[in-house]
C-alpha positions in Angstrom: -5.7 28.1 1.7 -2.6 28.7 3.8 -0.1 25.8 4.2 -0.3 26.4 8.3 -4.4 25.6 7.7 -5.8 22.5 8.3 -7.1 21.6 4.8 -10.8 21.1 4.1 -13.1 19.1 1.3 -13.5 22.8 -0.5 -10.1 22.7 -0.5 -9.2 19.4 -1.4 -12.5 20.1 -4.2 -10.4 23.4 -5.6 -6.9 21.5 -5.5 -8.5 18.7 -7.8 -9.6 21.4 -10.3 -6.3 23.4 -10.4 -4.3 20.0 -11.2 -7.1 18.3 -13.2 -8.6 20.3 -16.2 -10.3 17.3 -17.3 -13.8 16.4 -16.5 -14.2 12.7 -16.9 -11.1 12.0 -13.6 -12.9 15.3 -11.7 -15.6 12.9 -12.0 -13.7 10.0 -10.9 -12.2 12.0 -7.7 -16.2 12.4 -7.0 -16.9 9.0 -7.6 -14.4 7.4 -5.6 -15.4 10.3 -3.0 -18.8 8.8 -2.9 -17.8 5.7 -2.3 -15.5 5.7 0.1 -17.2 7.9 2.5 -20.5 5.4 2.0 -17.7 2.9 3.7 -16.4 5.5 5.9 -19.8 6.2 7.5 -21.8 2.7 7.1 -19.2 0.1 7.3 -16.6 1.6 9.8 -19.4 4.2 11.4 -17.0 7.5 11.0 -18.8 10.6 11.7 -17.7 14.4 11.2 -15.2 15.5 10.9 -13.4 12.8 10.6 -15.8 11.5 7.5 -14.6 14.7 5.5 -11.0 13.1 6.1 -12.1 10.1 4.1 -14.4 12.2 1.3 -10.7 14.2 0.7 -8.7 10.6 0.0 -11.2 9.5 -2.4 -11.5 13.1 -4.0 -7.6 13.6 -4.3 -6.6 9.9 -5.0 -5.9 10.8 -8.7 -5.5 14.6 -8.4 -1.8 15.0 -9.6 -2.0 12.1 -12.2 -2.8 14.6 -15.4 -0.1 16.3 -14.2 2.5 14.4 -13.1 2.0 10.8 -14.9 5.2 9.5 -14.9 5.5 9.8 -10.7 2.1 9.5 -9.9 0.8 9.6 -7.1 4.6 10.5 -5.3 4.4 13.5 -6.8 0.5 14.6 -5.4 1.4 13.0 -1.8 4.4 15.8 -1.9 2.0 18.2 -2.5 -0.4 17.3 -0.2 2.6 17.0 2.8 3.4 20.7 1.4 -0.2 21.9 2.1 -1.0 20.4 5.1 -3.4 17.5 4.3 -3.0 14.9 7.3 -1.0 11.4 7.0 -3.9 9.5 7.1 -5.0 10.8 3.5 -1.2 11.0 2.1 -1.0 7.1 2.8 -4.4 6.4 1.7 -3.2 8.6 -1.9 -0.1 6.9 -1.9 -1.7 3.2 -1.0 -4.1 3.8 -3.9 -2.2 1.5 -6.4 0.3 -1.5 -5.8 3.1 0.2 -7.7 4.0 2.0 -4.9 4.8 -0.4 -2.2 2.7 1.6 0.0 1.2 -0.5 2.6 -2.2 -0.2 3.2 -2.3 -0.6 6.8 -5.5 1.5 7.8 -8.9 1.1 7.2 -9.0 4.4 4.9 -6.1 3.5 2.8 -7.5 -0.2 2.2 -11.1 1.7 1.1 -9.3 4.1 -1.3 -8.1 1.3 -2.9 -11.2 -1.0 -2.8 -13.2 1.6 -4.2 -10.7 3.2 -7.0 -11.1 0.5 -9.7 -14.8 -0.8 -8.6 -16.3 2.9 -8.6 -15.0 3.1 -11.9 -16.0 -0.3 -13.4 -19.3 0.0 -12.3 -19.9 3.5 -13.8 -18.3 1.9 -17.1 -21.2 -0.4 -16.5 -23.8 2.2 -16.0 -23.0 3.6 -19.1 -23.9 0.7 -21.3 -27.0 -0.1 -19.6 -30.2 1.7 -22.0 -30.8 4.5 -20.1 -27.1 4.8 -18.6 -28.2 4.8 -14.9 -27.0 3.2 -11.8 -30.7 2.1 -10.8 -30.0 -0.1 -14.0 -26.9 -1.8 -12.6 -26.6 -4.8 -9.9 -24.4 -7.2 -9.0 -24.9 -9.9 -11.9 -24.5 -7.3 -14.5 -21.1 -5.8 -12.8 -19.9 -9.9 -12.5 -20.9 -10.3 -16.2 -19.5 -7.4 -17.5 -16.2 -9.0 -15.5 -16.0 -11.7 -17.4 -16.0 -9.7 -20.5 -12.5 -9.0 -21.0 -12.8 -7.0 -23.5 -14.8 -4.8 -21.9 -13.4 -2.1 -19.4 -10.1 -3.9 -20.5 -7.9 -1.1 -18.5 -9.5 -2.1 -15.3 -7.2 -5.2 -13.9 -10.0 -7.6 -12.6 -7.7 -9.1 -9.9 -7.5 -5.5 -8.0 -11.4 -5.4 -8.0 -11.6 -8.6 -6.2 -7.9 -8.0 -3.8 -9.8 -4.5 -2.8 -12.9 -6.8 -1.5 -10.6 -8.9 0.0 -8.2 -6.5 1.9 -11.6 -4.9 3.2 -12.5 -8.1 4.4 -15.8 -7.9 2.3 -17.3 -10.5 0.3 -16.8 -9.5 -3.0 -20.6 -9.3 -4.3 -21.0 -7.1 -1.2 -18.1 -4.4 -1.9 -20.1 -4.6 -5.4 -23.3 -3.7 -3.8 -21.8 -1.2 -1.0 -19.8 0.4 -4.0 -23.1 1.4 -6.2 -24.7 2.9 -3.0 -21.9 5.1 -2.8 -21.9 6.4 -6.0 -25.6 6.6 -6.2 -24.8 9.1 -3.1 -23.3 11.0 -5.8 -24.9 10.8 -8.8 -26.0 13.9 -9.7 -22.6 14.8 -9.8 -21.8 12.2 -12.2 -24.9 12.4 -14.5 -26.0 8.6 -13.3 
């Protein structure tokens, strides 16, 4: 891709892989993909192309953070100004986590970060179901698994519930919204 193009998802897909060589957060960047642009097109009715803005947030969220760890994701929302990617998905990268002090002022950059810790607790849920499947998981299991503190023990409970909240969601419905999503991709992720 040239800088002066205006980036697209096969782009955004082929950036992830250069600056992730693992697997399980390529799956992650698909996961929160999923999700987000479930919200994108059912909650705030975006269409295309617009809706490949938000599948590129979610993809590229966590794209420079194998990379770059220490200055994560400042680092990745350089890179994406470099090549090109629009404002709206450099906020909605560096909104992504509270350790920025990014705002999250639009309705993209609140559902990056709604759906960033969720998409992954609830496939951390999927896989300790029997048949590891997200027709196996529902909203009781996901609040029971919540209590749990020692399971999923990296995930800070208090961001799954803020996310909800700054969507202006009830909470068990961001849990229910956020499994459609990923079921949207689950071939992808093997669920």
């Amino acid at each position: 891709m040239s800088v002066s193009a205006q980036p697209r998802r096969a782009d955004a897909w082929a950036l992830l892989c250069e600056w992730t060589p693992g697997d399980a957060l390529r799956r992650h960047g698909l996961a929160v993909e999923g999700a987000v642009a479930w919200y994108g097109e059912h909650r705030f009715g975006i269409r295309e192309p617009e809706l490949d803005l938000w599948r590129m947030a979610g993809l590229l969220h966590d794209f420079d953070y194998e990379r770059y760890p220490e200055t994560h994701p400042v680092r990745g929302a350089e890179e994406l100004r470099r090549l090109g990617y629009p404002e709206p998905i450099v906020e909605a990268v560096l909104g992504h986590g509270d350790h920025t002090g990014m705002p999250r002022t639009t309705p993209l950059a609140r559902t990056v970060y709604a759906c960033d810790e969720m998409s992954g607790f609830v496939i951390a849920v999927a896989y300790v179901r029997p048949n590891r499947s997200l027709d196996e998981v529902d909203v009781r299991a996901v609040v029971k698994k919540m209590k749990d503190r020692g399971f999923a023990r990296q995930v800070p409970r208090d961001q799954l519930t803020k996310g909800a909240e700054e969507l202006g969601v009830p909470f068990e419905e961001h849990i229910v919204n956020v499994i459609e999503g990923l079921r949207t991709v689950r071939h992808d992720l093997g669920l």
